[in-house]
N, C-alpha and C positions, 0 to 999 in steps of 0.2 A: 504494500500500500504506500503511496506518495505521501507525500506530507502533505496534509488537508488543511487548510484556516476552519478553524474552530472562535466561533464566538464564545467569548467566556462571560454567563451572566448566569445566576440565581434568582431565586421569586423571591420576591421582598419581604423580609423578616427575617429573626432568626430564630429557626428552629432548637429546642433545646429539649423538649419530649421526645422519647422515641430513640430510634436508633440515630445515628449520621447516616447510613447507608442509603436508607428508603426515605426519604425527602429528595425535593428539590429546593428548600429553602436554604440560606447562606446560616452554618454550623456554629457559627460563634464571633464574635463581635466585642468591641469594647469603645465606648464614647464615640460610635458612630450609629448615624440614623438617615432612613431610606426618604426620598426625594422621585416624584416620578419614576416608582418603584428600583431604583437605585442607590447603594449606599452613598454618604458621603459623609464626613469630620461634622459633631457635634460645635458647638459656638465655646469658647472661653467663656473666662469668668473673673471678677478683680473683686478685691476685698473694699469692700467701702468703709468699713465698721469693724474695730477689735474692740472694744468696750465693755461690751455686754458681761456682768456679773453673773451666768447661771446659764444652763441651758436653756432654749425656747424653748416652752413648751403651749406653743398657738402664738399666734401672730395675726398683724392686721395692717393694712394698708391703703389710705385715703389721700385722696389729692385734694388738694384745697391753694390758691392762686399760687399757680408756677412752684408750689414745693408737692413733697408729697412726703405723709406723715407716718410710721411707722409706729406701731405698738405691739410690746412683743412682753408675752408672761411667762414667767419663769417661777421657780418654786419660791424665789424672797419677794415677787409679785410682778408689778407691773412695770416697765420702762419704756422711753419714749425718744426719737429721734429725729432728725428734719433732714431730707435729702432736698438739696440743689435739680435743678434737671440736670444738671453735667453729671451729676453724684457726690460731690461734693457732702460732708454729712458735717451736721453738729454735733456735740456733745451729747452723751446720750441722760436723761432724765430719769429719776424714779417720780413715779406718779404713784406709789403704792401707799393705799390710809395706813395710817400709822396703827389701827385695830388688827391691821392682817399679821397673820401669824405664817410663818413662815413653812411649806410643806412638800415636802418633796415628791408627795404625791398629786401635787394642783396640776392638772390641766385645762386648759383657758380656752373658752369663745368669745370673740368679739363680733360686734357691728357698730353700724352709725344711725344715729336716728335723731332727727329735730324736734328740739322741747318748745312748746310753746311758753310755758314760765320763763322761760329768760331769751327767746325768739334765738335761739343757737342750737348749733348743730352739736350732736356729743357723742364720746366715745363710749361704749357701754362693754363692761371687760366683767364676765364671770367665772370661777372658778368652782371644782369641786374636784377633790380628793379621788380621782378616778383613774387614775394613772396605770393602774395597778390593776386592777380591775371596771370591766365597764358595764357591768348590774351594775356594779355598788352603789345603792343607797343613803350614802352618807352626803348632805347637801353643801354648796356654798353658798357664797353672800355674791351681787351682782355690785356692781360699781358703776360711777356714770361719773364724766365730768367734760369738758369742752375740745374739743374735738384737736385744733390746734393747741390746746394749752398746753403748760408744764405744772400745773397744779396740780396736788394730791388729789386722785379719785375719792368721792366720797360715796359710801355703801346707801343704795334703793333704799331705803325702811321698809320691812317685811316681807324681800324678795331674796329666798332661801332655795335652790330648788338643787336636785342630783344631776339634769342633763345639765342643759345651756341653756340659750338667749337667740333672738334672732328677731332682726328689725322686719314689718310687714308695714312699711310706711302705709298710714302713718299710729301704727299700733304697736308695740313690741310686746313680744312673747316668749314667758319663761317656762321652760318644762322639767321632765324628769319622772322619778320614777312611779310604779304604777298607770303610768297615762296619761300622768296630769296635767295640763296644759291651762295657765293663766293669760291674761292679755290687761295690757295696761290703758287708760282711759286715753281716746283716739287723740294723738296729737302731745302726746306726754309722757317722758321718761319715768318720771317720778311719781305721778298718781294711777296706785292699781286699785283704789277703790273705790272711785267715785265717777261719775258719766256713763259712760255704754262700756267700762271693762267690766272684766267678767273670768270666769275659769270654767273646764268643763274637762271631764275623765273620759280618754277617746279609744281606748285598748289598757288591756290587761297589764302590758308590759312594757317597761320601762322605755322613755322618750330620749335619744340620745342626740339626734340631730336634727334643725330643721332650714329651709332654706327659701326663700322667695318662689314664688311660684305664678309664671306671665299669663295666668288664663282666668281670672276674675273676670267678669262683665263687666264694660267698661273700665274704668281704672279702679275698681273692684279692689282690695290687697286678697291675695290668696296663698297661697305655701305649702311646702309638703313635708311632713316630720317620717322620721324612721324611727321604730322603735326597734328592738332586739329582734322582735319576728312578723312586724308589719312596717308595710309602707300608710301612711295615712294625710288624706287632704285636704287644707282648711279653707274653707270659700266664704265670702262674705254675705250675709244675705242681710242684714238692718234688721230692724225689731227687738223685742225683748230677747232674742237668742243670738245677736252678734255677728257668730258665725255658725256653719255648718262642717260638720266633721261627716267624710267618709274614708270607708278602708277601701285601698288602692288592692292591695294585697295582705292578708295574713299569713301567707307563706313564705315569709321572705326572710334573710337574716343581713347582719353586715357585721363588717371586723372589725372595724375604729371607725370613732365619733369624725375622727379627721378626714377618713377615706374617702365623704362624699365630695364629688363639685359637679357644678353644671359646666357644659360646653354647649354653646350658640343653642342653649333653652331645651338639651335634654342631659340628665343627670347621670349620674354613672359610680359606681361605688364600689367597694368589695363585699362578697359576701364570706360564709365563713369556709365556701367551701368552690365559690364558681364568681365568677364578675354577672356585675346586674346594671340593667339600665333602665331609665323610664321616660318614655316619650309619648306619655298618654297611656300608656299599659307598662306592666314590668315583664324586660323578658329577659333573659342570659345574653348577653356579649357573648361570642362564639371567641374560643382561643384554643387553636390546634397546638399552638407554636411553641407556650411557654406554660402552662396553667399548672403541669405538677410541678416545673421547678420554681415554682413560687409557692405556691402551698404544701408540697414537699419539704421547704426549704427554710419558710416561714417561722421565726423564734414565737412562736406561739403566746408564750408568756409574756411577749412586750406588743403583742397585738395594736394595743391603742396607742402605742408610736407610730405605727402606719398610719403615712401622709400624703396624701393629692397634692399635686399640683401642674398647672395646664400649659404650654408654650405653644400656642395659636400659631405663631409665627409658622412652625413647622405642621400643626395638626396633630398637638402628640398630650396625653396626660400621664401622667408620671405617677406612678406608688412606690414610694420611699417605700422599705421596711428594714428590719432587722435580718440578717439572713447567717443561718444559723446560730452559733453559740453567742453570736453580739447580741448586744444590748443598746444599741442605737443604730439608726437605719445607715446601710452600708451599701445599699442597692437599690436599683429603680426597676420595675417591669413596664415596660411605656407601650401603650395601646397608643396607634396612628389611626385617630377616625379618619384623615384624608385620604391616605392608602390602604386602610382596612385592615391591620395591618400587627403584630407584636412585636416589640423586640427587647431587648434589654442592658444594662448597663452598671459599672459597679460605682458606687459615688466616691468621689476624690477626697482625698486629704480625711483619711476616714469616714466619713459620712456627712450627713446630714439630720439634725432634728426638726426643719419646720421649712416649709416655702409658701409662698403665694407671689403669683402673678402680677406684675405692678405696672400697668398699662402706661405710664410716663414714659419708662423707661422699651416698652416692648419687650420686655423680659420678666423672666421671673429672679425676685430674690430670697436665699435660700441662707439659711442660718448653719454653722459649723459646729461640731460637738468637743473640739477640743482647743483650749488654753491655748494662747499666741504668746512668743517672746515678747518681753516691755521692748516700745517702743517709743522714739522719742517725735513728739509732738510741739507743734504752737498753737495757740488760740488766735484767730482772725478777731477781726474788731466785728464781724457779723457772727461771733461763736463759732465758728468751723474751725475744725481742724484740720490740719494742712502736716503732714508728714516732712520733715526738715532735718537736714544736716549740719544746716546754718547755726551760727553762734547766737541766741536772741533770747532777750530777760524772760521771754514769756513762755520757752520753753517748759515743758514737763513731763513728767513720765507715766506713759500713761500702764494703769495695773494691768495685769493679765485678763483676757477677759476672752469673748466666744464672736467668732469673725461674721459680719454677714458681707454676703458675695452676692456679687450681681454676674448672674449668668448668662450667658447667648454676649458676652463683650468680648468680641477680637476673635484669637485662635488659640492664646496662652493665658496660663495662670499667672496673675496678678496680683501681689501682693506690696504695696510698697516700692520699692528699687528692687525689688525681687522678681524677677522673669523665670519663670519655668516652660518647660515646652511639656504636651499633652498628648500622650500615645494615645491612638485610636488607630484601631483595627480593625476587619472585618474575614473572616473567611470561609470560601463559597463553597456549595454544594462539592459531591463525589461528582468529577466527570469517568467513567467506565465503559469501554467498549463491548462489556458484559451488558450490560442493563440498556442499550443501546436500541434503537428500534429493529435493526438487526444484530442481531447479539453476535460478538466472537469471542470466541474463548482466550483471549488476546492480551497484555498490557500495553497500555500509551506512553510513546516516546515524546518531549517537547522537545522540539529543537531549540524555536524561541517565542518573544512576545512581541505584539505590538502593542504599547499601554496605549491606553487613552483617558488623559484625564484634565480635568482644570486643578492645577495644580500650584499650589507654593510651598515649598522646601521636596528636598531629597523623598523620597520614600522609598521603600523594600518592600519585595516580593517573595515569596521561598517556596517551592513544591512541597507540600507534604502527601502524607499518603498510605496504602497497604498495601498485600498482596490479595489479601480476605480480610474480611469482615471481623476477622477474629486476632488477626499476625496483630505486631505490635507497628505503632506510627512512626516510619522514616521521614524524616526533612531534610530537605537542600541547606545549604548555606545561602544566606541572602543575597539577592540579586540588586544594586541600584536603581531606580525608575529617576533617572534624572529631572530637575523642574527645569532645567534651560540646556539641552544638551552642545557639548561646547565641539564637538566631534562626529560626524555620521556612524560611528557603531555606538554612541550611545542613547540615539532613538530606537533602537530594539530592545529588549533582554533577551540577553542566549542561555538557553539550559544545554545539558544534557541527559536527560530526568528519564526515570522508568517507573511507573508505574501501574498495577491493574485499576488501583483506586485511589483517583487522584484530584486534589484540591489544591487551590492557591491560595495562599494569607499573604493579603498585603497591609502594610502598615505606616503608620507616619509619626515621627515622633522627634522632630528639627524645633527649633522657636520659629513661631510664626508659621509654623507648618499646619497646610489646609488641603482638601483635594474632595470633587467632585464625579466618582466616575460614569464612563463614559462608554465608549463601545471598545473591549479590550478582542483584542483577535489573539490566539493562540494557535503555532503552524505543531502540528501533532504526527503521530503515524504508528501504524502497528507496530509492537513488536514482542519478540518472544518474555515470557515472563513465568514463573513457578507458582502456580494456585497458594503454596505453602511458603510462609511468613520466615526469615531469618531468626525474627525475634516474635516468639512464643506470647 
């Protein structure tokens, strides 16, 4: 047989169920995600924020003229920060009443909602001890106080509940366990007992999240709460009864209170055992690709650490978890609603405890779960801090504290005058002249490649492979894939590679290093090869 051009492409995702053999989806990946069913390099990311005293545990994110404001809880409570559009960030704030008691079991919901008593907008920050467990019916206290402020939140009077909080302008509503769902008098933070609020028990079991919901009549407020093993939806109807509660579903379950978000007004979550969505009905998310190495894989015990979060830009939402023996999320499984699509990724610099999407920026920002070296600071005369080498009285040092990074910025890790470069890789299906639409009993030779890609810095290629299904993985030495070839033999890659079952990983991992692919051609040809493995 001649040597044949061979297009070299896999179906978009990556497979990680099942064998490698019997797919056609690309086998394994890291910080890379598919585009026009194609992989290409994930966005960088640059630390905005080392400050933070504690892990996040919930976060919140509002824009208000040209800043946007950050509030983020932690087991000593609440804190607060002012990002710039450039990113540029202030000093970060405790907002936390001085009543709260410190817990290292809090985890926190936030929203925003307009009080009529003082014609302001505010931030509404709840906590309850659920960390650990997400029955647990042990309640917290909610907090309220001005949306841009830096003043201590002060505690609702008499809004105690086990879930969360969640604005339905212009009502807010607090839930929790057995069912119970209150709502505060329309138009006010602070009175739940006086005008049209009202409370009402809507299921047996306990309410963990709830979240806006666009199908009210007219501008109607309406929303949909999860409880442990129902979905349930609140509508507005006027009268002595407020609203109307029905069950969407009582069959249903979810992992973490954090798990849910919506994408362009349908929702999407975990459950304890399959992904679920609702777009007028709840039905399963189909996932071939990756669903038992995620629930396989899953630290079970830190469940309510799994976290959502969405980056539109791509079409992709993100579930942070723990995976395996950790203890804070170290991993994303990312569902591509525009390609339809899974794949997955392990999170940098140890992980991550908290994100949300910050539409200023077109990114999401995503909190770090470990301590940063002091580093030395100034204060601007507008409170910014500005990272400095320089000699200046206003210098100081700032503590140790927990980083937030803004992601999808550039192609490197950013920290400071610290530049790191960021491996991502991807690698494609088995190509086999066995499995082929005429099968030979044959292995494939590469002579060479033609890459194709939009590309900046270097990157490498490497044959890997088997004889069977069973023999052990032989790999090439790396090949260069030049970004500017200064030579004509270094617009190809030449192998001379044998394999029955055979895969290419290519990877990039230069500063400033980016690549798009493209249509890679591969010239191949029969040749003799042993069914039986070297290495066993």
């Amino acid at each position: 047989m001649p040597l044949q051009p061979v297009i070299v492409r896999s179906e978009p995702g990556i497979k990680r169920d099942g064998t490698k053999f019997e797919g056609n989806h690309y086998v394994d990946g890291q910080w890379c995600r598919f585009q026009r069913g194609l992989p290409r390099k994930m966005g960088g990311y640059r630390a905005l924020q080392d400050q933070l005293d504690g892990i996040a545990r919930g976060m919140h994110v509002h824009n208000h003229n040209a800043y946007t404001y950050v509030h983020i809880g932690t087991s000593d409570g609440v804190f607060r920060f002012r990002l710039e559009q450039n990113g540029n960030s202030s000093i970060v704030t405790n907002r936390t009443d001085p009543s709260y008691v410190s817990n290292n079991n809090a985890l926190w919901q936030f929203d925003v909602a307009f009080n009529t008593a003082n014609a302001q907008n505010e931030i509404l920050a709840h906590y309850a001890p659920n960390l650990e467990d997400i029955s647990s019916d042990a309640a917290g206290q909610l907090y309220a106080g001005f949306d841009n402020g830096t003043a201590p939140l002060t505690p609702v009077a008499g809004i105690t509940v086990s879930g969360g909080i969640v604005a339905l302008a212009p009502y807010v509503f607090a839930y929790g366990s057995d069912g119970f769902i209150q709502w505060s008098r329309a138009g006010y933070t602070d009175d739940w007992t006086n005008g049209d609020s009202g409370s009402a028990r809507v299921t047996s079991q306990k309410i963990v999240k709830g979240l806006p919901l666009r199908s009210g009549a007219g501008n109607a407020p309406s929303g949909l709460f999860w409880s442990l093993d129902s979905v349930v939806r609140a509508t507005y109807v006027g009268g002595a009864a407020v609203f109307q509660f029905d069950t969407i579903t009582s069959q249903s379950s979810i992992l973490s209170s954090q798990s849910v978000i919506e994408y362009d007004g349908i929702y999407y979550w975990c459950g304890v055992d399959r992904f679920l969505m609702f777009n007028g009905v709840v039905r399963e998310v189909p996932n071939n690709l990756n669903l038992n190495w995620f629930y396989d894989n899953l630290n079970f015990n830190q469940r309510q650490k799994v976290f959502a979060v969405k980056v539109p830009r791509w079409g992709e939402i993100w579930w942070c978890y723990p995976r395996g023996s950790a203890t804070e999320c170290t991993h994303a499984v990312i569902y591509n609603v525009r390609e339809d699509t899974w794949y997955d990724t392990e999170l940098p610099a140890t992980g991550r405890s908290a994100g949300m999407y910050a539409q200023v920026f077109s990114s999401p920002l995503m909190i770090g779960v470990i301590d940063t070296e002091t580093t030395q600071y100034r204060i601007t005369e507008a409170g910014d801090l500005r990272v400095t080498e320089d000699e200046d009285p206003r210098i100081i040092n700032d503590p140790k504290g927990y980083v937030v990074w803004q992601h999808e910025y550039g192609t490197d890790e950013i920290n400071g005058s610290q530049i790191r470069p960021i491996t991502s890789y991807f690698e494609t299906a088995d190509m086999s002249l066995i499995a082929s639409e005429q099968p030979q009993n044959m292995a494939m030779r590469v002579e060479f490649l033609e890459p194709d890609f939009i590309q900046s810095g270097d990157m490498t290629v490497r044959i890997t492979g088997r004889a069977n299904a069973k023999a052990g993985e032989v790999t090439s030495d790396p090949q260069t894939i030049y970004s500017t070839p200064t030579e004509k033999q270094q617009q190809l890659v030449y192998f001379r590679e044998i394999r029955r079952e055979l895969r290419f990983r290519f990877e990039s991992n230069t500063l400033g290093g980016n690549y798009q692919m493209g249509q890679i051609i591969a010239h191949i040809e029969a040749a003799t090869g042993t069914v039986l493995g070297e290495n066993p």
